[in-house]
C-alpha positions in Angstrom: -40.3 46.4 45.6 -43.5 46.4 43.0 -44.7 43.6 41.6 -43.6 44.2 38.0 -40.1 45.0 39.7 -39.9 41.2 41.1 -41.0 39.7 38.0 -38.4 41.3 36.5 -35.7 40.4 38.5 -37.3 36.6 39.0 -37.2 36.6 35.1 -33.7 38.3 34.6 -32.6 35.3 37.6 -34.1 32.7 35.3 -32.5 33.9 32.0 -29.0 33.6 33.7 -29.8 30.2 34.9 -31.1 29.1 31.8 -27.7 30.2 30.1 -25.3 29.1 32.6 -26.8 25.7 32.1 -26.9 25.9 28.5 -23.2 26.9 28.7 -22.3 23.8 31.0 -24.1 21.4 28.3 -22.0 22.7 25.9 -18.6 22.2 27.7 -19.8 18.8 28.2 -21.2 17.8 25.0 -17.4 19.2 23.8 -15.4 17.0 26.3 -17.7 13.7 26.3 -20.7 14.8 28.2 -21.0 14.2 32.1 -22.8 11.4 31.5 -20.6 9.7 29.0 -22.2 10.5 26.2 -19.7 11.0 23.3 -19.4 14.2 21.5 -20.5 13.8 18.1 -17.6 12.4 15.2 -15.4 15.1 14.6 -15.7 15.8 10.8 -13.3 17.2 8.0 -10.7 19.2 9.2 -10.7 17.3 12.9 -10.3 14.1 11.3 -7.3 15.0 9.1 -5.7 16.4 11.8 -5.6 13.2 14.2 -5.1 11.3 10.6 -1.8 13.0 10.2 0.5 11.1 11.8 0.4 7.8 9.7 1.3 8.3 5.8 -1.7 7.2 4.4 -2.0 5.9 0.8 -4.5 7.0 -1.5 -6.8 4.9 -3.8 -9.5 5.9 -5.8 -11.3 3.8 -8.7 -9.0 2.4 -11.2 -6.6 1.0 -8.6 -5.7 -2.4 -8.0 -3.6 -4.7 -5.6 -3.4 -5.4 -2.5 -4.3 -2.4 -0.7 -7.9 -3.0 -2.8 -8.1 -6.0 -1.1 -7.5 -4.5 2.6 -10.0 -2.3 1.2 -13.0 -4.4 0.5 -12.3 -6.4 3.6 -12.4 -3.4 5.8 -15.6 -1.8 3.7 -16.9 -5.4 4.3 -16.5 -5.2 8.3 -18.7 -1.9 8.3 -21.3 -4.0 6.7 -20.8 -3.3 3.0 -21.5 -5.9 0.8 -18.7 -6.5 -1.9 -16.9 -9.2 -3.9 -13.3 -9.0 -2.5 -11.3 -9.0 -5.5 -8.4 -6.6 -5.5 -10.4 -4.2 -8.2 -11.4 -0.6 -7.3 -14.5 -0.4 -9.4 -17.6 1.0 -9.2 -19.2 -1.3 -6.4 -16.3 0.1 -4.4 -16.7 3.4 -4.9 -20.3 3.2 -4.2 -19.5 1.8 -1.3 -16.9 4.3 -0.1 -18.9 7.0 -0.6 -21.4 5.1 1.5 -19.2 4.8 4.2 -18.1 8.3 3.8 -21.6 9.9 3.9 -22.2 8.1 7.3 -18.8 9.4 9.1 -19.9 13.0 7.8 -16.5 12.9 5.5 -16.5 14.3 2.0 -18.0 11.6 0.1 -16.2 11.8 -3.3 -15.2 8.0 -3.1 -11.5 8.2 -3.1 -9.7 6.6 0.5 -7.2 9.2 1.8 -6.2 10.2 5.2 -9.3 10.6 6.9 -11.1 7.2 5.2 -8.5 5.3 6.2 -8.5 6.4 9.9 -12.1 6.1 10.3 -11.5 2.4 8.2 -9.1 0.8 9.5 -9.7 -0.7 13.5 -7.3 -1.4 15.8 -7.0 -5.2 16.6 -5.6 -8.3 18.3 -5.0 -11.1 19.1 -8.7 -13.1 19.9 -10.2 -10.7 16.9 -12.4 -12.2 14.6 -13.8 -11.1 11.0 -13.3 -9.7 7.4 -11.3 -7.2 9.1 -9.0 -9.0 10.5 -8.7 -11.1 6.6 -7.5 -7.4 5.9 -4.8 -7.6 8.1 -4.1 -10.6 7.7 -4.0 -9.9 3.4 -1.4 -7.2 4.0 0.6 -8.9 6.1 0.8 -11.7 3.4 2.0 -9.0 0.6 4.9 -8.0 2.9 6.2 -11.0 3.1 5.3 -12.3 6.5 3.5 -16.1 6.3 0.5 -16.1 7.2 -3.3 -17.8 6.5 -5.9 -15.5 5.6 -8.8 -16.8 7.6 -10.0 -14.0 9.6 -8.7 -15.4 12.6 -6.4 -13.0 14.6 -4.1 -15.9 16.3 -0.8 -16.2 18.5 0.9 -16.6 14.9 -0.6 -13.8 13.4 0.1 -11.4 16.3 4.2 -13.1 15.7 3.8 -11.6 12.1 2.9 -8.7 13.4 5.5 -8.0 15.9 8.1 -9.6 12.8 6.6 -6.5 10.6 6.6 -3.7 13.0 10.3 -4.2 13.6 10.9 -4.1 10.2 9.4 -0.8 10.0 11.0 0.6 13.0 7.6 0.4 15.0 6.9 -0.5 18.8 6.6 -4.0 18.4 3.6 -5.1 20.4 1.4 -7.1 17.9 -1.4 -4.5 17.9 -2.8 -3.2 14.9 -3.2 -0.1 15.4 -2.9 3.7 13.1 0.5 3.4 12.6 1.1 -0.1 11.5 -2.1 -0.4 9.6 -0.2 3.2 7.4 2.7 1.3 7.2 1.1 -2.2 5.9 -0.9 -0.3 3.4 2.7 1.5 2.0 3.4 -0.4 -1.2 6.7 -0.5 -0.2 6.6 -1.8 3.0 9.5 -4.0 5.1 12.1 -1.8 3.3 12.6 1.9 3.6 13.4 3.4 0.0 16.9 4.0 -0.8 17.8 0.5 0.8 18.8 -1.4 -2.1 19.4 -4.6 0.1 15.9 -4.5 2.1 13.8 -3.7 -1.3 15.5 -6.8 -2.9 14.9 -9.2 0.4 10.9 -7.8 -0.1 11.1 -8.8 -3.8 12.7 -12.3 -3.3 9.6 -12.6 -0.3 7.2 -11.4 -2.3 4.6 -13.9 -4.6 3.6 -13.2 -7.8 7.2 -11.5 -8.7 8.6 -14.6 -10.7 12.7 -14.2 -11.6 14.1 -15.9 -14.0 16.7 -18.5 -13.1 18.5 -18.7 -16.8 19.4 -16.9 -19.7 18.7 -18.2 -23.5 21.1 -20.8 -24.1 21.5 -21.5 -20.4 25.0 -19.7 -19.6 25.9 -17.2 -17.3 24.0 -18.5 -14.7 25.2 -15.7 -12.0 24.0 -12.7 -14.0 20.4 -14.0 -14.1 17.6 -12.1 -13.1 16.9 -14.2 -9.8 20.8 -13.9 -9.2 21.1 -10.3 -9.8 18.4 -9.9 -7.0 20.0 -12.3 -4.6 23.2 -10.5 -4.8 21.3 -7.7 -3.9 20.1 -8.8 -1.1 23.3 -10.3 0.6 25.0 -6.8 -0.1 26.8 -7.6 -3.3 26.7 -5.7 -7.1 24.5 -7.6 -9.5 27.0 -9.3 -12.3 26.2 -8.0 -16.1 26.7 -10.7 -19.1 29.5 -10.8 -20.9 28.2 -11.4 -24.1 28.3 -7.8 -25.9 31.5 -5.6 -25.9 30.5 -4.4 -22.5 32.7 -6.2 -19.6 31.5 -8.8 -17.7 31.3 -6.7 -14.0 29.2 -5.8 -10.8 26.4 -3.2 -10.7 24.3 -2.1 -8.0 20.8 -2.3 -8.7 19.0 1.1 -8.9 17.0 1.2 -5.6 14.1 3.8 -7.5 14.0 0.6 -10.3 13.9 -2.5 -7.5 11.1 -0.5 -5.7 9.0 0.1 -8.8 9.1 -3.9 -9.1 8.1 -4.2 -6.1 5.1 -1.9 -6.3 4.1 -3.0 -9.5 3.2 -6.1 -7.4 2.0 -4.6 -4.6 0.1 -1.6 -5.6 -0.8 -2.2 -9.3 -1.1 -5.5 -8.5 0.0 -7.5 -11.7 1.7 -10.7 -11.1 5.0 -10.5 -13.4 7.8 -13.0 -14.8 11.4 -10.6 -15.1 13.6 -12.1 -17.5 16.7 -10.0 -17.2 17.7 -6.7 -15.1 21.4 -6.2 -15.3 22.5 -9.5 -17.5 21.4 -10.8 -20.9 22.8 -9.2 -24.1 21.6 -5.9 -24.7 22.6 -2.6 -26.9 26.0 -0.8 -25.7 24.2 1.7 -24.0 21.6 0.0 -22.6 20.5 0.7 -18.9 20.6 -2.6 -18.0 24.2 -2.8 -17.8 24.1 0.2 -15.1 21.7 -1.3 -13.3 18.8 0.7 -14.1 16.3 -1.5 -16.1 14.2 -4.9 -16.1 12.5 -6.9 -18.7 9.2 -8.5 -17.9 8.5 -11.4 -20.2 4.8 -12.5 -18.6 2.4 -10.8 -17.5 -0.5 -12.5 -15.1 0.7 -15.7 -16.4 0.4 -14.9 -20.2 3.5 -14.1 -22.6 3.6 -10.7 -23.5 2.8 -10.1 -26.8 0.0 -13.0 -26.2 -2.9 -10.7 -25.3 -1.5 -9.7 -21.5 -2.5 -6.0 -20.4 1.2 -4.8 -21.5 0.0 -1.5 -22.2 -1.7 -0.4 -18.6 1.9 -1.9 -17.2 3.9 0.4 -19.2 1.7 3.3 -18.1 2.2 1.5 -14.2 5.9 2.0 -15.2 5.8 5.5 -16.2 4.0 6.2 -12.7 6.7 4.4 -10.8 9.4 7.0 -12.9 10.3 4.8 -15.9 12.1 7.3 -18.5 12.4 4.7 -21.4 9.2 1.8 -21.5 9.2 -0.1 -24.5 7.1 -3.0 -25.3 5.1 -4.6 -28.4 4.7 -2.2 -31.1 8.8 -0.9 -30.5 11.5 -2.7 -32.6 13.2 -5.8 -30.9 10.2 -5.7 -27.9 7.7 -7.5 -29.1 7.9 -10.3 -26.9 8.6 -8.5 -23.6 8.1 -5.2 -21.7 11.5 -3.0 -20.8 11.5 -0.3 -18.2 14.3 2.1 -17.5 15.0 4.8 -15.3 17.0 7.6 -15.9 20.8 7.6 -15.0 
């Protein structure tokens, strides 16, 4: 063979070397690398794929609540600086969008699917840290006891377990996708439709205040407070007897109970209810088919006394309110009414 010849073939030798080894790399860069080496953050599409099995909220700037506060914790544990207070505003979405840039996810600054798996950490007991006051604030919301200290204890990982049985989860006391999707559901500890579990969440739930009498101070078992508790032990709700409808049982619209629930926990207003199926109302009123509430405080101040009444009403009409009438409408200038359709 000539010289040239062998060079050739040496060279042609080399070449498929050179790109069988290339071609290796790549099937291990792909699977983890030989060496351990992880494979680069799947981005986009990848992560909304492995994101898809948990039901995800999404918040973006104007929210407020709880979920806000998970939020700022968990943005706080990835080393974002940010007052923690419950308010998506612009600090937060600077941050997010921060966050987002460096997992190589669309960085428009609102926490969907793919945010929130890339946010939110698994954890347990012995864990330690803002993320774990996250936890820890959601776990609080839903009604489970617990300190927010950043301190993942043998009582915390009991509230865990408590809440993943509510929600039908494998009750282990981990934090993991699944139970951090279902903490950050507004509605969590009672599936929708469940009349019964919605109004247990609301009687376990701070910041939702009941009232405990009607003006005048008769009636005492169609009060607000009473109307829920029958709820909750299985029973109708009892409707006042003082206009020309009869005195009877209703049961309580499970779409209404759940948008007073999330008016709490997602929109994150602490409220005072002065009447859902009692009181004296119009003949035709919803309350009297169990389909409306009355909110009489908002964040501590009397409506009609400065309180945000109008963003609630708007909170309402999200939720599915048909009829929201507050100051400005005949007869509700002292209180905020929310109906939903029959």
């Amino acid at each position: 063979m000539s010289t040239i010849a062998t060079r050739t073939a040496g060279a042609a030798r080399l070449t498929a070397a050179v790109l069988a080894l290339a071609a290796l790399i790549g099937t291990e860069l792909a699977s983890g690398g030989a060496a351990g080496v992880p494979a680069p953050a799947p981005a986009g599409a990848a992560v909304q794929a492995r994101a898809a099995d948990a039901a995800w909220p999404v918040l973006k700037a104007g929210a407020r609540g709880t979920e806000v506060t998970a939020l700022q914790h968990l943005l706080t544990a990835r080393g974002h600086s940010l007052t923690v207070d419950g308010a998506f505003g612009p600090a937060t979405t600077a941050a997010v969008k921060a966050f987002q840039r460096a997992q190589r996810l669309t960085a428009d600054g609102i926490v969907g699917p793919a945010t929130w798996s890339r946010l939110a950490p698994t954890l347990r007991e012995g864990g330690r840290g803002p993320a774990v006051k996250a936890l820890q604030s959601l776990l609080k919301a839903r009604g489970q006891a617990v300190t927010v200290d950043g301190t993942f204890s043998a009582a915390v990982t009991a509230k865990v377990k408590a809440f993943q049985r509510t929600r039908g989860l494998a009750a282990d006391g981990i934090a993991g996708q699944r139970t951090w999707a279902a903490l950050l559901d507004a509605g969590s500890g009672a599936p929708f439709g469940d009349r019964a579990a919605v109004a247990r969440q609301i009687l376990r739930t701070g910041g939702i205040s009941l009232a405990t009498a009607h003006p005048g101070g008769r009636h005492a078992g169609s009060t607000a407070r009473q109307n829920v508790i029958d709820t909750a032990n299985g029973k109708g709700a009892l409707t006042s007897p003082w206009s020309d409808k009869p005195h009877r049982r209703v049961a309580l619209d499970p779409r209404m109970l759940d948008a007073l629930l999330k008016l709490r926990t997602r929109h994150g207003y602490r409220v005072s209810v002065s009447e859902i199926a009692g009181g004296d109302h119009s003949p035709t009123s919803r309350h009297y088919a169990g389909l409306a509430f009355d909110i009489s405080h908002i964040d501590g101040r009397h409506v009609g006394d400065g309180t945000p009444h109008r963003s609630l009403m708007s909170a309402c009409r999200t939720l599915g309110a048909t009829e929201v009438l507050g100051p400005g409408n005949a007869g509700h200038g002292r209180h905020v009414h929310c109906a939903w359709p029959r």
